[in-house]
MARDODREN-148726 format. One record per residue (C-alpha): residue number from 1; x, y, z. Coordinates in nm, 2 decimals. Layout:
// residues N
<NUM; <X; Y; Z>>;
...
END
This chain:
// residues 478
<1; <3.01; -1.63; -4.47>>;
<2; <2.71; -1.44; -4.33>>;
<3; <2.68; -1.36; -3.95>>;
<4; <2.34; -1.25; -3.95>>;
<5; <2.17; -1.61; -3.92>>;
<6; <2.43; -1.70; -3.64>>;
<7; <2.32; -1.43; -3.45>>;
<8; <1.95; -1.45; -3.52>>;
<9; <1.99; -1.81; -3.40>>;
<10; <2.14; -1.74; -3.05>>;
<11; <1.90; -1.44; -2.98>>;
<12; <1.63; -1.74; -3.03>>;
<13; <1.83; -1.95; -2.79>>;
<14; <1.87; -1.72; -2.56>>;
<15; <1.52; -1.59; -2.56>>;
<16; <1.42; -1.97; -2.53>>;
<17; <1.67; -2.01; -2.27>>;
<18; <1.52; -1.71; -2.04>>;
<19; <1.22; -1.82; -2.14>>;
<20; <1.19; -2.17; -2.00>>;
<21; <1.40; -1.97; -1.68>>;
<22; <1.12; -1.76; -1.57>>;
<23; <0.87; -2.07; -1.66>>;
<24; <1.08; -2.33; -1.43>>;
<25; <1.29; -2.15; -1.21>>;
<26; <1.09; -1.81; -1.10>>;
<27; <0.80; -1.99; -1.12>>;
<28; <0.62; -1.68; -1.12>>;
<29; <0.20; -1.65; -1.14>>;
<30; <0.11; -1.77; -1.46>>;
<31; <-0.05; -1.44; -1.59>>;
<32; <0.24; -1.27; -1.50>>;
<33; <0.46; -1.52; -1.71>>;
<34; <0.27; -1.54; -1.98>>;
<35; <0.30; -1.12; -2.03>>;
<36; <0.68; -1.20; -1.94>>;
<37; <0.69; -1.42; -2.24>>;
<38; <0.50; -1.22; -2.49>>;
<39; <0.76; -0.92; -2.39>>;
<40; <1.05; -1.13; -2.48>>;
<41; <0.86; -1.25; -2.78>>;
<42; <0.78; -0.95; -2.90>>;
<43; <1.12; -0.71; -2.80>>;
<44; <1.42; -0.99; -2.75>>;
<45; <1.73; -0.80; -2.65>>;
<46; <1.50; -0.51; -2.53>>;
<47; <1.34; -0.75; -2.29>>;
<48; <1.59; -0.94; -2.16>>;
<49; <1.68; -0.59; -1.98>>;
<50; <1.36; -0.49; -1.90>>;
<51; <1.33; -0.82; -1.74>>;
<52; <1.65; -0.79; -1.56>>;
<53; <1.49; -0.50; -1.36>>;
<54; <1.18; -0.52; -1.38>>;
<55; <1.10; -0.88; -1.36>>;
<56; <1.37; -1.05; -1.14>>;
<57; <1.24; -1.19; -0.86>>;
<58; <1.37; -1.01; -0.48>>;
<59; <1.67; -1.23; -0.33>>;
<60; <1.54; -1.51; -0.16>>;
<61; <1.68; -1.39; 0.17>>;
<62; <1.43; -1.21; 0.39>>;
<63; <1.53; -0.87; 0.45>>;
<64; <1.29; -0.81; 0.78>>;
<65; <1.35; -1.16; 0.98>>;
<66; <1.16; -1.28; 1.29>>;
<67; <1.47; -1.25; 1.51>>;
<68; <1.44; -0.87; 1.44>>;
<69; <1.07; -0.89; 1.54>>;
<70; <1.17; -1.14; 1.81>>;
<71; <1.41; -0.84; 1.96>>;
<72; <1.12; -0.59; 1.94>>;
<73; <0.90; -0.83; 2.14>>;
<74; <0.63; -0.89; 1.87>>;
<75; <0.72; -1.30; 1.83>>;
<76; <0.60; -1.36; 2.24>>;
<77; <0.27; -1.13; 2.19>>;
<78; <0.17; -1.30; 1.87>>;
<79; <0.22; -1.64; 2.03>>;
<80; <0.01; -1.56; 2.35>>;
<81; <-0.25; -1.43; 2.07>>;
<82; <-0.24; -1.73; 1.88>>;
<83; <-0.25; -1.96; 2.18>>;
<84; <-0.58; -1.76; 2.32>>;
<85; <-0.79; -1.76; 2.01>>;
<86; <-0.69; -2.16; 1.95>>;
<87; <-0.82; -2.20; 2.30>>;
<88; <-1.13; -2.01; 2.31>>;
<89; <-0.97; -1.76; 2.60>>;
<90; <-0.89; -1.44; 2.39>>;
<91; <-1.16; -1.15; 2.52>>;
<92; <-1.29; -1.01; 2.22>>;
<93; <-1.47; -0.65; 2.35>>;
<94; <-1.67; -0.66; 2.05>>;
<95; <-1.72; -0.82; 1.67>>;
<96; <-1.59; -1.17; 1.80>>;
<97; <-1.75; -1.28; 1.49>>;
<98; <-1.45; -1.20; 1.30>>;
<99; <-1.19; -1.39; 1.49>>;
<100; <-1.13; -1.61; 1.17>>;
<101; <-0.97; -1.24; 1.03>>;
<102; <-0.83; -1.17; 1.35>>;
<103; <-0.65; -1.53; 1.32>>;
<104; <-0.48; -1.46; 0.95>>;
<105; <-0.31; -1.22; 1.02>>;
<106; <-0.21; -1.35; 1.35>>;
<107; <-0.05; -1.65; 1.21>>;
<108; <0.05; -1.48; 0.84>>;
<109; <0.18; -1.12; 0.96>>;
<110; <0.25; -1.13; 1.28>>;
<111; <-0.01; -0.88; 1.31>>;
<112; <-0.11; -0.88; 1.66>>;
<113; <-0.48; -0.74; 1.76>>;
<114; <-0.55; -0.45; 2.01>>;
<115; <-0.89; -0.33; 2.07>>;
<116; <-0.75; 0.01; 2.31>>;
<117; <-0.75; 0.27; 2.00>>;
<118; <-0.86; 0.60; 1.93>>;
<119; <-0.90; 0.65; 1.58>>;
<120; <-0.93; 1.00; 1.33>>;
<121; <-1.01; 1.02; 1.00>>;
<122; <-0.87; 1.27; 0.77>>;
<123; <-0.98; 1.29; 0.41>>;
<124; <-0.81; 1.62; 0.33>>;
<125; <-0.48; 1.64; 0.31>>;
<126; <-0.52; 1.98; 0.50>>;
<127; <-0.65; 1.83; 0.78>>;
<128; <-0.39; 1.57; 0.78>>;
<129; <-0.09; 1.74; 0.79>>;
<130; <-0.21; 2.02; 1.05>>;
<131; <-0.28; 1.72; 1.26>>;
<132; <0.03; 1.58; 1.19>>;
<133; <0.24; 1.90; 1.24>>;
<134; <0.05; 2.00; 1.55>>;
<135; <0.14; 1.65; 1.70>>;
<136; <0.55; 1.66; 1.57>>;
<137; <0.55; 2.04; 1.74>>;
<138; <0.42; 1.88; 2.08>>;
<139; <0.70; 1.61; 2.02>>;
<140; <0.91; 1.54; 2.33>>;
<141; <1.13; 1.27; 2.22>>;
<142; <1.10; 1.11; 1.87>>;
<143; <0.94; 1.15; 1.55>>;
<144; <1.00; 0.89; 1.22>>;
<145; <0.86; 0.95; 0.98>>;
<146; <0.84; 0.71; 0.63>>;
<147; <0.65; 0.86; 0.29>>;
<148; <0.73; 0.67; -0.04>>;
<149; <0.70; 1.07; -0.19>>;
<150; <0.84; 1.43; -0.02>>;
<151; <0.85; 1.70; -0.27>>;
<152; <1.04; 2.00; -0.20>>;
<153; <0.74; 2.25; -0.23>>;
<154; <0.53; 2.44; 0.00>>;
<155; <0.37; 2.16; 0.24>>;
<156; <0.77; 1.92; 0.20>>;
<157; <0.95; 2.29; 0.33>>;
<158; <0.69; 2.33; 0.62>>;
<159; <0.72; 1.95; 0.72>>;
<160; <1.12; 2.03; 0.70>>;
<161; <1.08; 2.35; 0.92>>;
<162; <0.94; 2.14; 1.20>>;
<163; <1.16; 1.89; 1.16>>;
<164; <1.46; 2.10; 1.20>>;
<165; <1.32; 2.31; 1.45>>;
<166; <1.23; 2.00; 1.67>>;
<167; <1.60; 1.82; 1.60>>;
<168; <1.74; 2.18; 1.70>>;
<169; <1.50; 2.08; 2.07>>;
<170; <1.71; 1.78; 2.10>>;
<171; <1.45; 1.55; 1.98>>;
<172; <1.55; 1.27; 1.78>>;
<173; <1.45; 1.29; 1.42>>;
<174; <1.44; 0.99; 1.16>>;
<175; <1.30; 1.06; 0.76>>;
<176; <1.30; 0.74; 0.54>>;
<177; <1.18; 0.73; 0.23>>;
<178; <1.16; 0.55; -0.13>>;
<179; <1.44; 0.56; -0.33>>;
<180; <1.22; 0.57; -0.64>>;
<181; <0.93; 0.75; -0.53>>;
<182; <1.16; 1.06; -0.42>>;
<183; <1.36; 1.03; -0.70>>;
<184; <1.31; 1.41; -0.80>>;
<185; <1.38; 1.57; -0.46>>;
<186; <1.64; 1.76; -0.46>>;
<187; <1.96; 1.69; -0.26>>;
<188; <2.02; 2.02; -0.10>>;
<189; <1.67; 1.96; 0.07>>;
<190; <1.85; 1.60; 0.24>>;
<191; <2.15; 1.79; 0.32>>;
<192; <1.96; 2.10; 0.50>>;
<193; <1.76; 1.81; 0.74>>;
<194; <2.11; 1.64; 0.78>>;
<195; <2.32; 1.94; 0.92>>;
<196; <2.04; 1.99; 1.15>>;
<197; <2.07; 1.64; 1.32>>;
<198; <1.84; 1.46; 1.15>>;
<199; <1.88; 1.09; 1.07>>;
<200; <1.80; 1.02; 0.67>>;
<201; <1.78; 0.72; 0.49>>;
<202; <1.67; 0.60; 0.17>>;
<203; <1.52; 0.23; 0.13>>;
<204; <1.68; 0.07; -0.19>>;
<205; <1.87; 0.38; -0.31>>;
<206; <2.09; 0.32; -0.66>>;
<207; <2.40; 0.18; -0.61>>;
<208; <2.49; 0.27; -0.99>>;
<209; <2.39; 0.67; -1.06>>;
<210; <2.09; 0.62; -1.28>>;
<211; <2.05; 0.26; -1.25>>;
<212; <1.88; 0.06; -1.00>>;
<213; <1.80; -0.35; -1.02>>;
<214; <1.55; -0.30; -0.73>>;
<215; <1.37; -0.03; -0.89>>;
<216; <1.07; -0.24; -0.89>>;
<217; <1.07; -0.31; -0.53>>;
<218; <0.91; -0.03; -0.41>>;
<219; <0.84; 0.11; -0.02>>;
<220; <0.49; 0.23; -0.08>>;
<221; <0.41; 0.27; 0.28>>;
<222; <0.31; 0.60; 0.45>>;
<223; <0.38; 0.61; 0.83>>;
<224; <0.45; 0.90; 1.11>>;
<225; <0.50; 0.78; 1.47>>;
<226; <0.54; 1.03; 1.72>>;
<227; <0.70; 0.94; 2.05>>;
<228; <0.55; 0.63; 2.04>>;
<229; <0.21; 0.72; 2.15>>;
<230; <0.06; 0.85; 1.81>>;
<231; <0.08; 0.73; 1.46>>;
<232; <-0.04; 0.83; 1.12>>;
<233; <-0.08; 0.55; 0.85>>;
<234; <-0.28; 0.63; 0.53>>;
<235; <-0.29; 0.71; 0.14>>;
<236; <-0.12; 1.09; 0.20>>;
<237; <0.23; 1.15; 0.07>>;
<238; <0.47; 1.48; 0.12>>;
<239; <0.33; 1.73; -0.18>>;
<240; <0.13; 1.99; -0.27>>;
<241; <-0.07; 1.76; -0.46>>;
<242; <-0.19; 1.57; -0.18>>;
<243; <-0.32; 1.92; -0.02>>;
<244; <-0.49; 1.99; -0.30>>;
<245; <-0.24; 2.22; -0.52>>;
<246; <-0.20; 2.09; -0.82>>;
<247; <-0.37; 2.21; -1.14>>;
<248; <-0.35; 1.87; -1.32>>;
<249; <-0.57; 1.68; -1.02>>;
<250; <-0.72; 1.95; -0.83>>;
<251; <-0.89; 1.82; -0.51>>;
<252; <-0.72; 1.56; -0.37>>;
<253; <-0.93; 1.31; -0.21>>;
<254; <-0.80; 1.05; 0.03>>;
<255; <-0.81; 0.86; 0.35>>;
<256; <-0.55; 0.86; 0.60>>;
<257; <-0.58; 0.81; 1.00>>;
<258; <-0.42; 0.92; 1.30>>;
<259; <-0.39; 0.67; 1.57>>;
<260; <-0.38; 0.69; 1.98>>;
<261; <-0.35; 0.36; 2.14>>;
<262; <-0.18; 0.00; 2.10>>;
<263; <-0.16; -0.01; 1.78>>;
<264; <0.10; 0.20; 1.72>>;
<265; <0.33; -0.05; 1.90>>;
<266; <0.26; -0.23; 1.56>>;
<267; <0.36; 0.09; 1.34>>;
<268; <0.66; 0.13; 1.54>>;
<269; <0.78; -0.21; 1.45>>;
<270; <0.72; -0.14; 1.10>>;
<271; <0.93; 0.15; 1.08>>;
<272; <1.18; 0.01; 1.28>>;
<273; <1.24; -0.27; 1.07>>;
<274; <1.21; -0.06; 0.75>>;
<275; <1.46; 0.17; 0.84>>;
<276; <1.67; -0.10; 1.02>>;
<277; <1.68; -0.20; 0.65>>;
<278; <1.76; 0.09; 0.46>>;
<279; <2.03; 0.26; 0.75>>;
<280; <2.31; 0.19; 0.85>>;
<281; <2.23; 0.34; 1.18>>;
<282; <1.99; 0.05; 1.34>>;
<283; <1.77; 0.11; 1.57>>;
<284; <1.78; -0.10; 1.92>>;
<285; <1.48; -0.19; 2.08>>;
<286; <1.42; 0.05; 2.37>>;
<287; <1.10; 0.10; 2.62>>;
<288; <1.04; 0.46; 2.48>>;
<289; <0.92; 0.37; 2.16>>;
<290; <0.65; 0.19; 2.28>>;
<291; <0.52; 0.45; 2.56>>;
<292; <0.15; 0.34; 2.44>>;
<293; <-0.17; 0.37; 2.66>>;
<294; <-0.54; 0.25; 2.62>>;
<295; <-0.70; 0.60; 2.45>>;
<296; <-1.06; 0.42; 2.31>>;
<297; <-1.23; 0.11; 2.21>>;
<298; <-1.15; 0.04; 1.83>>;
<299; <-1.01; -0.29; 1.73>>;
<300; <-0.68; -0.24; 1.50>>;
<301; <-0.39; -0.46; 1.35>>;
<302; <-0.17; -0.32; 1.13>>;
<303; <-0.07; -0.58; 0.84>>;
<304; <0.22; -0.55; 0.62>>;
<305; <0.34; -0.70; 0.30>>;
<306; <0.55; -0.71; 0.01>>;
<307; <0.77; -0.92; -0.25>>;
<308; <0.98; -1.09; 0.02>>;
<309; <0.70; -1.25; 0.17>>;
<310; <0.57; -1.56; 0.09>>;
<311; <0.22; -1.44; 0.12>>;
<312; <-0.02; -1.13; 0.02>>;
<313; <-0.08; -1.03; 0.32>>;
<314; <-0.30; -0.74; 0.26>>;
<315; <-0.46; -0.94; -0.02>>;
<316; <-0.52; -1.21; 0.18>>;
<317; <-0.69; -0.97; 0.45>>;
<318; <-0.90; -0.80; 0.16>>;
<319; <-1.02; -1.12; -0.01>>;
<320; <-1.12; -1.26; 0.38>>;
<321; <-1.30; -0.96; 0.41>>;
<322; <-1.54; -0.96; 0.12>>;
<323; <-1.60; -1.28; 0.13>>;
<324; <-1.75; -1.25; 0.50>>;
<325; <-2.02; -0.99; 0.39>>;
<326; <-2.36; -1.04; 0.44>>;
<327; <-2.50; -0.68; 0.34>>;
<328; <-2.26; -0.50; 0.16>>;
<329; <-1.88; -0.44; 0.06>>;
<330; <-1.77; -0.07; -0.08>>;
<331; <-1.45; -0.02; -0.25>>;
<332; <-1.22; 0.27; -0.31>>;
<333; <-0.92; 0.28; -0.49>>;
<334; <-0.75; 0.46; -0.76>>;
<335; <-0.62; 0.08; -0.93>>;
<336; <-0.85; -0.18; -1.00>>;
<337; <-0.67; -0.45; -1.13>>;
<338; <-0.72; -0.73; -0.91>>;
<339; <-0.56; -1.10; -1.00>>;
<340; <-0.81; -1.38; -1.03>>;
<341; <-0.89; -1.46; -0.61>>;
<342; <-0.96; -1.12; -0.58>>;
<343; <-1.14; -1.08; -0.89>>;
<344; <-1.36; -1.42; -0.83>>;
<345; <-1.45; -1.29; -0.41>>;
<346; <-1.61; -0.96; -0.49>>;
<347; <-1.79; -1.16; -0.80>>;
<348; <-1.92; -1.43; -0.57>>;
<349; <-2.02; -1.15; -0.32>>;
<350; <-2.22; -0.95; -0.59>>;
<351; <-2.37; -1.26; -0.73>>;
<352; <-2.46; -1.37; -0.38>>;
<353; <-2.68; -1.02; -0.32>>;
<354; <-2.45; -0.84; -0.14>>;
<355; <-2.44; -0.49; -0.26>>;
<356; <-2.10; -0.43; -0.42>>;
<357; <-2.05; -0.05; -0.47>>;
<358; <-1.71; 0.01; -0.63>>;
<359; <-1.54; 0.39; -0.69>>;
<360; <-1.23; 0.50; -0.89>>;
<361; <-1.11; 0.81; -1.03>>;
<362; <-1.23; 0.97; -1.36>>;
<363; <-0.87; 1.04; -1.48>>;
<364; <-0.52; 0.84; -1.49>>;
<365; <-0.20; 0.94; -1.36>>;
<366; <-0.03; 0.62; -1.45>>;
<367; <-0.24; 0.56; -1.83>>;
<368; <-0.18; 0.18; -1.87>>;
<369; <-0.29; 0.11; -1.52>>;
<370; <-0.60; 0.33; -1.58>>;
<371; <-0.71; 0.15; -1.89>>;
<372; <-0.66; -0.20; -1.73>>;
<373; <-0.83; -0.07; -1.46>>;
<374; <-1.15; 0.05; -1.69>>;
<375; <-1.15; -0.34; -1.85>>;
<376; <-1.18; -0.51; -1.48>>;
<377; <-1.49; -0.26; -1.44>>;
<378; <-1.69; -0.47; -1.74>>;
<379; <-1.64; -0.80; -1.57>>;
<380; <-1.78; -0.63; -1.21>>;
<381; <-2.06; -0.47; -1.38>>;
<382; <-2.18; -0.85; -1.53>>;
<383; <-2.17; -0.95; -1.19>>;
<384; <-2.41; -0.69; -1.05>>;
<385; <-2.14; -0.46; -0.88>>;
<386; <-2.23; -0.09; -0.90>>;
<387; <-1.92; 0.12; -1.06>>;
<388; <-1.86; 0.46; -0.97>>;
<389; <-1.64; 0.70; -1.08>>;
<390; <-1.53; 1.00; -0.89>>;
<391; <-1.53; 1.35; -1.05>>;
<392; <-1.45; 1.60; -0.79>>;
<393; <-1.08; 1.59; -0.85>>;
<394; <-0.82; 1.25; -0.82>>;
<395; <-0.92; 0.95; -0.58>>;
<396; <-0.64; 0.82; -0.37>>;
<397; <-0.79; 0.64; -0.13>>;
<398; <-0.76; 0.27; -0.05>>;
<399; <-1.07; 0.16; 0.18>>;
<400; <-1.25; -0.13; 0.19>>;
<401; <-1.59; -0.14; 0.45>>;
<402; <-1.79; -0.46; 0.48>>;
<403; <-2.12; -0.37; 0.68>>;
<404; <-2.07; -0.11; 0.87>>;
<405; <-1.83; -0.30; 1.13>>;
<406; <-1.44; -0.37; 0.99>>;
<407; <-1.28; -0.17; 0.75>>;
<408; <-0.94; -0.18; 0.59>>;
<409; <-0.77; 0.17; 0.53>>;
<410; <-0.44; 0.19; 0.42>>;
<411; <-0.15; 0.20; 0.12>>;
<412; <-0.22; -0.13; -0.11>>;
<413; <-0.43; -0.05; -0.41>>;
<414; <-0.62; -0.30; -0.55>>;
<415; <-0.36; -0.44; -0.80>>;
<416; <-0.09; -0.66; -0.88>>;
<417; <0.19; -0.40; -0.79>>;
<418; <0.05; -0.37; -0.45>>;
<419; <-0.01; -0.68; -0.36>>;
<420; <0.33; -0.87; -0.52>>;
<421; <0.60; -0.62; -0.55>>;
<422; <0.54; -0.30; -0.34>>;
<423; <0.63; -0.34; 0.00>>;
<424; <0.25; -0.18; 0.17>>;
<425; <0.10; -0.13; 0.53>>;
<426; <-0.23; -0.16; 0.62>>;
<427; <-0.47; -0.05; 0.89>>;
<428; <-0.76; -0.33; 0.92>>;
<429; <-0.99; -0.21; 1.17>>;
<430; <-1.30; -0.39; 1.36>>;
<431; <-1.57; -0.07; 1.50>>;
<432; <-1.92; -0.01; 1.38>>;
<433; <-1.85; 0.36; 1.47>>;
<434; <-1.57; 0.41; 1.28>>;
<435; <-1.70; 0.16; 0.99>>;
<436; <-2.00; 0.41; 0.99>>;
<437; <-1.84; 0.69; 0.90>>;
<438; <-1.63; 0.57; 0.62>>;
<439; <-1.99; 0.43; 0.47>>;
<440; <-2.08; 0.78; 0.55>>;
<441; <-1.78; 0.97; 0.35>>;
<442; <-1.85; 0.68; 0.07>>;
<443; <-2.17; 0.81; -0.02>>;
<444; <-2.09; 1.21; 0.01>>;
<445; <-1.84; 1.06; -0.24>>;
<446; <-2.08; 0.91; -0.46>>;
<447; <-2.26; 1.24; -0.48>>;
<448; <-1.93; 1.39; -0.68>>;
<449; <-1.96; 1.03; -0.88>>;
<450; <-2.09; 0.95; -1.19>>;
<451; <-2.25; 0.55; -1.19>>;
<452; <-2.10; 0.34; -1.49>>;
<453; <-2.36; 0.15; -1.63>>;
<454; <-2.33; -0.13; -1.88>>;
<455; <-2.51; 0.05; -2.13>>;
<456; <-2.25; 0.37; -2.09>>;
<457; <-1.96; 0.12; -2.07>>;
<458; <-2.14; -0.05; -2.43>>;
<459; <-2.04; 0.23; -2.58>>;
<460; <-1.65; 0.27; -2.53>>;
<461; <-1.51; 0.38; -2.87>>;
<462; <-1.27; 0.13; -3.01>>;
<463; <-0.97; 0.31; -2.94>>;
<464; <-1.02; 0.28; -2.56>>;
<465; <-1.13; -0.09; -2.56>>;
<466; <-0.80; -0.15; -2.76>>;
<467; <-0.61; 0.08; -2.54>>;
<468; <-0.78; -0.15; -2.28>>;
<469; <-0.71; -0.48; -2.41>>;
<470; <-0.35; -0.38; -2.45>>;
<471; <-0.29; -0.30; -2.06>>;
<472; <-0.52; -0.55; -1.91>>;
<473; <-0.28; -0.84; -2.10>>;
<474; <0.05; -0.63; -1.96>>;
<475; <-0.15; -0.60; -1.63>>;
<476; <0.06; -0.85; -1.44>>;
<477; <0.40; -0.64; -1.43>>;
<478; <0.24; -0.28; -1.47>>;
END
């Protein structure tokens, strides 16, 4: 008797069974299902594994809970936030317009609102990191430091140096970073910062060499806190790269900030919780990490998000932000695949007469998402958005500026990964000054730009739109 028609049978049930699983049971977004299906359609066996780790929903069981957040003292600040807005008695210094933002991430994020920051922008990585190693050398009693990549180069050896040298001071020394992202650093570099003193720690590392179920869960966030009284939160990783080293992307352009003021109580938290996540070693809540003091007058919160929450955050934040402009919205970021509320805001903005200026980079360095993102750039340019694309090197950055007074600068791209199953941090800030000069390094950007225009984009050989139509339907779990 032949086997073969037996087993073709079950691989149908079982493909029907998963199936009708990730319809009912993960109840996942519908685009993203629909690409689910057509993989297990398409590849049965194949899939079912690919879905197993790529697919799979994060356990149900928060890993950052709000008695954590209750012990760092955010829960009775949010609540005293909350409680003034409702009641017409919070003191806005300036932009009380955008209370309504303020509010969302209030109540969603626990994202409370200080308007007591000083606020630099970098967008060279050389900058950046001098700042940031001229502020860990005047260290006096902590630095953590969280980077979803730290390469064992030039810039990752001098970043080690001062570590070690500042451990060696007695100052205590935390690294975390992303199991995936580091993937490729090599472990004498972990052991060198560990017999020095330093506290290391990995957020979900492999548990199986070579294998990992949570590989795509992924800690995308970039953070540097420095005894509690300045913090660093942008698009900049650990690498050469990112200072401009590498032949394959040449000038590196992104946006990252340092921070004096308030709101780095907020990036503390964030850190804390991370690594409270990833170590072993938890961190109590102690006064010294949050030794802030009033340094200026910019507005901050910084908003969090990721795959155990039951909101996008970030998203949220973006799509609130948009859809309050009046003059104009600009956009950089090096993913533009944006889910269907996104999609639909900056289109109503556009077709409203706001002036929606978009920028992305003029090469890939992941190719699928490149392509998907080159098929959302039609559907922008029908609506009367203005496409740019940035030829001076690779754009990293991830800034959104709505009228010269709030801006969003941060780690979420503008894509599904970011917004449902990377775990992302956010600066949303509310000052025309500082609002003014990201408008201002917008346009020197659009100088090293090219403008995509429908008639250029008309003319996309067939190869590319098919290359394009392929990735924009597996869009949903790029």
């Amino acid at each position: 008797m032949e086997i073969m028609p037996y087993i073709f049978l079950a691989l149908i049930i079982f493909n029907i069974t998963l199936g009708l699983s990730i319809v009912f049971l993960e109840r996942k977004d519908a685009s993203a299902t629909w690409a689910w299906l057509m993989v297990l359609l398409f590849v049965p066996v194949v899939g079912f594994f690919l879905y197993l780790i790529f697919g799979r929903r994060i356990s149900g069981k928060r890993i950052f809970t709000w008695d954590a957040k209750a012990k760092l003292g955010v829960k009775a600040k949010v609540q005293s936030q909350i409680r003034a807005i409702e009641n017409d008695k919070f003191i806005f210094n300036d932009l009380a317009e955008y209370r309504d933002l303020y509010y969302l991430h209030l109540r969603n994020d626990a994202a409370i609102f200080t308007q007591n920051n000083k606020v630099d922008l970098f967008v060279d990585g050389n900058e950046k990191f001098q700042a940031l190693l001229n502020d860990m050398e005047a260290a006096k009693d902590h630095i953590h430091l969280l980077y979803y990549i730290i390469r064992h180069d030039e810039l990752g050896q001098r970043i080690a140096n001062m570590l070690i040298k500042k451990a060696q001071e007695g100052v205590e020394v935390r690294l975390l970073y992303d199991a995936l992202g580091t993937r490729y650093l090599r472990p004498k570099y972990l052991r060198t910062l560990k017999r020095a003193g330093i506290q290391v720690a990995a957020f979900f590392p492999s548990l199986i060499p070579k294998i990992n179920f949570k590989i795509n869960y992924r800690n995308h966030r970039k953070l540097a806190i420095i005894d509690g009284e300045i913090g660093y939160i942008g698009g900049f990783n650990i690498g050469d790269e990112y200072v401009g080293k590498s032949k394959k992307f040449g000038h590196w352009r992104d946006t990252h900030l340092r921070i004096c003021g308030d709101a780095v109580q907020g990036m503390q938290t964030r850190f804390i919780l991370d690594w409270n996540q990833a170590s072993k070693n938890d961190i109590l809540y102690d006064d010294r990490y949050y030794t802030t003091h009033s340094c200026g007058d910019v507005g901050v919160q910084i908003v969090s998000s990721g795959p155990d929450s039951d909101w996008e955050q970030i998203k949220n934040g973006y799509i609130k932000m948009i859809l309050s402009a009046k003059d104009y919205v600009y956009i950089q970021t090096p993913y533009f695949i944006p889910d269907e509320s996104l999609k639909d805001a900056i289109r109503i903005a556009a077709l409203s007469g706001v002036d929606v200026k978009i920028m992305i980079p003029n090469k890939p360095d992941h190719p699928f998402v490149y392509w998907a993102t080159l098929s959302y750039v039609g559907d922008m340019l029908e609506a009367g958005a203005e496409v740019y694309i940035y030829q001076k090197g690779f754009l990293h950055s991830k800034t959104i500026v709505v009228d010269g007074k709030i801006a969003s600068v941060g780690t979420a791209n503008i894509d599904v990964r970011s917004f449902r199953l990377n775990f992302e941090v956010n600066a949303f800030l509310y000052n025309r000054t500082l609002a003014s000069s990201l408008v201002k390094e917008f346009h020197i950007d659009i100088e090293n730009s090219t403008q995509m225009t429908k008639k250029l984009y008309s003319k996309r050989s067939v190869g590319i739109k098919i290359k394009e139509s392929i990735s924009r339907l597996i869009s949903p779990i790029l």
